[in-house]
N, CA, C and O of each residue as an XYZ file, in Angstrom:
468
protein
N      -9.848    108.684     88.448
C      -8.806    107.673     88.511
C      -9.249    106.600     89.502
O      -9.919    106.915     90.485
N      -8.917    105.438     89.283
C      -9.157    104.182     90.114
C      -8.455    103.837     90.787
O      -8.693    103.641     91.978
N      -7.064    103.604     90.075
C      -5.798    102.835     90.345
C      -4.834    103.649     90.013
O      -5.178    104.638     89.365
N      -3.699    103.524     90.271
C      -2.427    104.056     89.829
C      -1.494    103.560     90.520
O      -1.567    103.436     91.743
N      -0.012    103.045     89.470
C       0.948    102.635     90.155
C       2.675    102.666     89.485
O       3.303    102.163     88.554
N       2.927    103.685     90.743
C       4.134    104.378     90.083
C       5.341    103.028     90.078
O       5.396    102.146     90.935
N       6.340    103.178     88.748
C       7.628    102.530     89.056
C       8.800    102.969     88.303
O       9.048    102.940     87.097
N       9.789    103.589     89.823
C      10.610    104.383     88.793
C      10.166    105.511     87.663
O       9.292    106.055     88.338
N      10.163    106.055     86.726
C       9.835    106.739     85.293
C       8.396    106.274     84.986
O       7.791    107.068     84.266
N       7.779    105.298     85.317
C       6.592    105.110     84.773
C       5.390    105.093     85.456
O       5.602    104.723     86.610
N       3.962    105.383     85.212
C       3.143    105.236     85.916
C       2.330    104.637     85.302
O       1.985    105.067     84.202
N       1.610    103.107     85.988
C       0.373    102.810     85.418
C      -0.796    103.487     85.928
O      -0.798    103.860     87.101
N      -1.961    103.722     85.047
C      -3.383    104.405     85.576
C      -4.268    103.853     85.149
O      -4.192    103.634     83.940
N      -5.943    103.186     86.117
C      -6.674    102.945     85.252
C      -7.716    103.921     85.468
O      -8.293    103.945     86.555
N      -8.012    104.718     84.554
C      -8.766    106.089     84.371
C     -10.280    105.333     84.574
O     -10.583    104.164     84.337
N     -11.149    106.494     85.125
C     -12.783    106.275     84.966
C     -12.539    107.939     84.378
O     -12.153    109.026     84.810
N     -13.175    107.161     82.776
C     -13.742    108.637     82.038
C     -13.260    108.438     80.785
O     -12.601    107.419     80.582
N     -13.476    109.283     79.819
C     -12.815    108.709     78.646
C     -11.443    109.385     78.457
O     -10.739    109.921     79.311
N     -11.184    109.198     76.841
C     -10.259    109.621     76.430
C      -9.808    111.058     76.472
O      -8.732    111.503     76.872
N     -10.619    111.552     76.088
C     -10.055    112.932     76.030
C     -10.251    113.625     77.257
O      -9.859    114.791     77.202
N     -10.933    113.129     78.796
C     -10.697    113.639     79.787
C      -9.027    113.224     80.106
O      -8.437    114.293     79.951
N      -8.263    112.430     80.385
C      -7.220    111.591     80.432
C      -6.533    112.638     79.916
O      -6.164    113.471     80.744
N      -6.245    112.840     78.723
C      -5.771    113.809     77.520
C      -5.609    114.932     77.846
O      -4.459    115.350     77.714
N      -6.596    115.836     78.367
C      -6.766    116.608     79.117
C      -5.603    117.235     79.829
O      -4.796    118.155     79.701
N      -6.025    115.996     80.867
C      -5.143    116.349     82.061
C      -3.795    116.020     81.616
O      -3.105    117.005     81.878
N      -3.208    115.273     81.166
C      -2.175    114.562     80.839
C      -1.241    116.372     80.011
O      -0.073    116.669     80.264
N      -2.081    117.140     79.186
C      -1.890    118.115     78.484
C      -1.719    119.205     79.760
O      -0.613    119.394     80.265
N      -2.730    119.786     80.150
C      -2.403    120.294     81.591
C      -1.499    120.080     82.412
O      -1.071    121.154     82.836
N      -0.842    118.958     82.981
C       0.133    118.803     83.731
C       1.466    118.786     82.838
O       2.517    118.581     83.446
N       1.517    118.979     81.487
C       2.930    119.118     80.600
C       2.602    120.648     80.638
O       3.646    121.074     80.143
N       1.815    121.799     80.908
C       2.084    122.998     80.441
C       2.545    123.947     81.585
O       2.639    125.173     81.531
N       2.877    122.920     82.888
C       3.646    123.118     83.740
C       5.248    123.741     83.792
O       6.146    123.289     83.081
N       5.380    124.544     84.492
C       6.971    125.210     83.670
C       7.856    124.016     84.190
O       8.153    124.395     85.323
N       8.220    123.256     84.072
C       9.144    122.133     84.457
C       9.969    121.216     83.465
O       9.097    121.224     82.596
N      10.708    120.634     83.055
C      11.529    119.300     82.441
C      10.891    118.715     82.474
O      10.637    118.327     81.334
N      10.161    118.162     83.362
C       9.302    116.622     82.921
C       7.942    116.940     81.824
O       7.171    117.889     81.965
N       7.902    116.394     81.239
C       6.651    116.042     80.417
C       6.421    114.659     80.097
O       7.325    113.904     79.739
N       5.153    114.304     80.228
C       4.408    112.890     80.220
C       4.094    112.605     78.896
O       3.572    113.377     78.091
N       4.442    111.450     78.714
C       3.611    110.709     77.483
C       2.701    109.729     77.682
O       2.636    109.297     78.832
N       2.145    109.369     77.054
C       0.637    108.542     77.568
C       0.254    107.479     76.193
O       0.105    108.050     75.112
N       0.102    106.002     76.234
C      -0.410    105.015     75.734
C      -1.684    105.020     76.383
O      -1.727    104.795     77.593
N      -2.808    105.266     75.685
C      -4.086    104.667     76.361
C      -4.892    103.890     75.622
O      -4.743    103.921     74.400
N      -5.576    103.313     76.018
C      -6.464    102.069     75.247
C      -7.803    101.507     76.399
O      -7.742    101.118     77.565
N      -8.958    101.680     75.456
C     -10.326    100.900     76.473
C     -10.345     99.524     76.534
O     -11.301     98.932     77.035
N      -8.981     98.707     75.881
C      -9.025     97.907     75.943
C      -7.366     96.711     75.904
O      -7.266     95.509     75.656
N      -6.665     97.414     76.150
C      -5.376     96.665     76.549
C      -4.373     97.975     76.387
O      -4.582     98.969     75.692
N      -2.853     97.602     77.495
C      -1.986     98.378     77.089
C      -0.955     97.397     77.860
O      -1.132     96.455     78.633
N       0.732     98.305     77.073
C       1.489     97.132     77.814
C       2.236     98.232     78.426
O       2.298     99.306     77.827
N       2.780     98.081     79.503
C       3.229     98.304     81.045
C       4.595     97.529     81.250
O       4.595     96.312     81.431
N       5.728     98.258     81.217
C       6.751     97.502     81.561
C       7.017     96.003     80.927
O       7.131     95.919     79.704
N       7.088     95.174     81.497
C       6.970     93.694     80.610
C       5.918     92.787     81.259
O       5.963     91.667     81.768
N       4.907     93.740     81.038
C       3.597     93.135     81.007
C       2.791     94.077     79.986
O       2.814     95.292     79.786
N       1.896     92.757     79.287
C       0.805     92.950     78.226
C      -0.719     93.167     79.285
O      -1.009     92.140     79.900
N      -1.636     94.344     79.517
C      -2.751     94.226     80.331
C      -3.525     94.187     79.689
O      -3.582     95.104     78.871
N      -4.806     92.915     79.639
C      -5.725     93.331     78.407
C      -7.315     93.310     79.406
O      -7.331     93.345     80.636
N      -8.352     93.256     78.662
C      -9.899     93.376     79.085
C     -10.113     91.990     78.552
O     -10.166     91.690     77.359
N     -10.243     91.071     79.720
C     -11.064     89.628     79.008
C     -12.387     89.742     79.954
O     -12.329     89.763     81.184
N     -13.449     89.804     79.279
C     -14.740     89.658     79.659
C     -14.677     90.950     80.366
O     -14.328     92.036     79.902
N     -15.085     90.653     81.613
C     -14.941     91.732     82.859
C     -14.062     91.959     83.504
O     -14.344     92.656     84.479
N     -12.879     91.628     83.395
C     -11.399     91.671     84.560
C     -10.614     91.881     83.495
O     -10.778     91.770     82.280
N      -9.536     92.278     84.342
C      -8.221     92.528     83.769
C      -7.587     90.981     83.721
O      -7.749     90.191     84.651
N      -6.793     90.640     82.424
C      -6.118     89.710     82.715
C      -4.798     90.141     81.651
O      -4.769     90.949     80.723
N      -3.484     89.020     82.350
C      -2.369     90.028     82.101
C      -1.246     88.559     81.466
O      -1.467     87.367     81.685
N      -0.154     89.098     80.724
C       0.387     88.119     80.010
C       1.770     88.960     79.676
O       1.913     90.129     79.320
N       2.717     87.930     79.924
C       4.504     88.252     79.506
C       4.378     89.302     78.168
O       3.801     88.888     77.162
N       4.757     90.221     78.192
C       5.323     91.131     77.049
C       6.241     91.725     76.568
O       6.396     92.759     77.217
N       7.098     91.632     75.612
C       8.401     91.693     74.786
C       7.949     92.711     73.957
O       6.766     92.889     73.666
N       9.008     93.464     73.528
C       8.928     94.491     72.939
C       9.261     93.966     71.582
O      10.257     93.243     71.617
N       8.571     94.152     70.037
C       8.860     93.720     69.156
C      10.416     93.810     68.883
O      11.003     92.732     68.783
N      11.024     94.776     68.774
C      12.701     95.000     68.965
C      13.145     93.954     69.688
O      14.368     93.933     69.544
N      12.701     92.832     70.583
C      13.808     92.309     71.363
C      13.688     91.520     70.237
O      12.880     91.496     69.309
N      15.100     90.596     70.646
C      15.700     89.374     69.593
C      16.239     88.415     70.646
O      17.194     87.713     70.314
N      15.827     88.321     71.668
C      15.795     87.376     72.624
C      17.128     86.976     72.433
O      17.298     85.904     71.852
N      18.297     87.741     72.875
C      19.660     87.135     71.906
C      20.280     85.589     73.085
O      19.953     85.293     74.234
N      20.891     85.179     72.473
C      21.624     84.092     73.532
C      23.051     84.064     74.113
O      23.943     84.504     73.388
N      23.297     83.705     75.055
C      24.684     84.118     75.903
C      25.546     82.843     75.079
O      24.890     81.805     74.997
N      26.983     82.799     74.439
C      27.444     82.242     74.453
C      27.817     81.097     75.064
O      27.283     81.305     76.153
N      28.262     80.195     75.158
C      28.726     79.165     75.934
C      29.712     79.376     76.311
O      29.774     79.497     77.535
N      31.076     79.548     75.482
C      32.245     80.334     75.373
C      32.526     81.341     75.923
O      33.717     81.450     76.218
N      31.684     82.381     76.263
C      31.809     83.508     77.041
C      32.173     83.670     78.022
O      31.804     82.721     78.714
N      32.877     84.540     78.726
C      34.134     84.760     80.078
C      32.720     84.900     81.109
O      33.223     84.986     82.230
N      31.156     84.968     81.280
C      31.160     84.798     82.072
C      31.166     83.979     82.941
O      31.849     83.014     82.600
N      30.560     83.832     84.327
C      30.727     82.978     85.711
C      29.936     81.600     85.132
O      29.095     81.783     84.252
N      30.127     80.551     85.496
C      29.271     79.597     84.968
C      28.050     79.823     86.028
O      27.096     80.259     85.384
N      27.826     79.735     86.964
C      26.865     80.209     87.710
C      25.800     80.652     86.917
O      24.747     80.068     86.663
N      26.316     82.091     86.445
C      25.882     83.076     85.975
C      24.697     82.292     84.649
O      23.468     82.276     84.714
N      25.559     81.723     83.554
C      25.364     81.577     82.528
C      23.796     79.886     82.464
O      22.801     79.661     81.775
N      24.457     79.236     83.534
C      23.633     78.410     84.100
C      22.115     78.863     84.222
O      21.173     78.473     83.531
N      22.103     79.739     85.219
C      21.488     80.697     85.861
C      20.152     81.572     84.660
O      19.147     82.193     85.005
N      20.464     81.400     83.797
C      20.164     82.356     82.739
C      18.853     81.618     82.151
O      18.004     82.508     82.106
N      18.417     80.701     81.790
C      17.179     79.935     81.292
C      16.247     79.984     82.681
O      15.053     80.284     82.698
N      16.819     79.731     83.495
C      15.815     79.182     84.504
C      15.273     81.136     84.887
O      14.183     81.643     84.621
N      15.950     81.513     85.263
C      15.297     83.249     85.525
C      14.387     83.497     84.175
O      13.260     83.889     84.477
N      14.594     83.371     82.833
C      14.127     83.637     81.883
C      12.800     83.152     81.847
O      11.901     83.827     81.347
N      12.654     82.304     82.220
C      11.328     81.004     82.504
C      10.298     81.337     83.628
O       9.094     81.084     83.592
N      11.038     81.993     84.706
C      10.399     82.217     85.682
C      10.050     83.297     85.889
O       9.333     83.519     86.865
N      10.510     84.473     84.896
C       9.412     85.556     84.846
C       8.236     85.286     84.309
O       7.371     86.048     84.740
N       7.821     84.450     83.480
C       6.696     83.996     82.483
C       5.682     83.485     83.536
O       4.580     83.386     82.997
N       5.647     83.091     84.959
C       4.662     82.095     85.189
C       4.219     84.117     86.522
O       3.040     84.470     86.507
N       5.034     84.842     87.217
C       3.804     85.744     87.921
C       3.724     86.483     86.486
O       3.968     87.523     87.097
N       3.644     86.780     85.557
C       3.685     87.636     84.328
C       2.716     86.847     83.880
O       3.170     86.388     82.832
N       1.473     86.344     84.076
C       0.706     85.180     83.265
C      -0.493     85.232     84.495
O      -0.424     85.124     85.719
N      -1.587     85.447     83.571
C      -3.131     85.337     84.424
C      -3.694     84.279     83.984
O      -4.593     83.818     84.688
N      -3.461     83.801     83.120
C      -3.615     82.381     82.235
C      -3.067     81.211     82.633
O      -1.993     81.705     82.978
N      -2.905     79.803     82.915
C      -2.098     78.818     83.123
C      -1.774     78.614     81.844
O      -0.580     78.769     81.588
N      -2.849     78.155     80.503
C      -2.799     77.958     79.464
C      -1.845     78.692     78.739
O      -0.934     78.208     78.067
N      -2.225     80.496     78.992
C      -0.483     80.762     78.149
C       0.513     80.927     78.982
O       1.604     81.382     78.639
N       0.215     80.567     80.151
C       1.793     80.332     80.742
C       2.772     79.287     80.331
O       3.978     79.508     80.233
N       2.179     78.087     80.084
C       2.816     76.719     79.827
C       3.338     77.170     77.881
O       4.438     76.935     77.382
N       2.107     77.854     77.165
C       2.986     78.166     75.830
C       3.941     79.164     76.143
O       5.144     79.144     75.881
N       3.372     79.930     76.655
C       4.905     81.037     76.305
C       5.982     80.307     77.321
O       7.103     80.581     76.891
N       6.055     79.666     78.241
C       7.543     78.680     78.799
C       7.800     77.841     77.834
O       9.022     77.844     77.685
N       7.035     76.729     76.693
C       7.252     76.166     75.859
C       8.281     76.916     74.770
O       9.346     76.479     74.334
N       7.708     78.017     74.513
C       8.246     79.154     73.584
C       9.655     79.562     73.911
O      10.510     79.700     73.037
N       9.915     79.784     75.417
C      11.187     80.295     76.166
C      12.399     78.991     75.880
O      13.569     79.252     75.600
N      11.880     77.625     76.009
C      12.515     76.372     76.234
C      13.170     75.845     74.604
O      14.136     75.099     74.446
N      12.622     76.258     73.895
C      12.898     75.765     72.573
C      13.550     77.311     71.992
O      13.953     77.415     70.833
């Protein structure tokens, strides 16, 4: 293991070794007498992590906003009882997860383009 980083329920890992060492262990630590058991996404070459996409460009990690196909990005009414604050409030937070969620400038400015329209 290289890296690892717990949050809440999830852990990111970036393994040295392959697949089926990973697998392995991942199998080993579920045959533990306990409730928890792990599930595992792995890939030698991208995975997504919370609402981030991590991929392999060249030699580094580089990382980009990620939505789960299921979302439908729904929209808050105008009409709606909540706070105007609140409702105000709501594009600009939406926008501003996109720019630390972005290793790119280039797809930062599309995917905010994307958020804005």
């Amino acid at each position: 293991m290289i890296f690892y980083r717990p949050f809440i329920d999830d852990v990111f890992i970036i393994w040295r070794g392959d697949l089926e060492s990973i697998t392995s262990m991942v199998n080993l630590i579920n045959e533990a007498p306990t409730p928890i058991k792990l599930t595992m996404t792995a890939s030698p070459t991208e995975v997504d992590f919370l609402d981030v996409h991590i991929y392999k460009n060249q030699s580094k990690l580089a990382y980009t906003l990620y939505t789960k196909p299921t979302d439908r990005n729904t929209v808050l009414k105008a009409d709606s009882f909540h706070l105007k604050p609140f409702k105000e409030s709501l594009p600009l937070s939406q926008i501003m997860r996109v720019v630390p969620n972005n290793s790119d400038p280039v797809n930062t400015q599309k995917q905010i383009k994307e958020m804005w329209t």
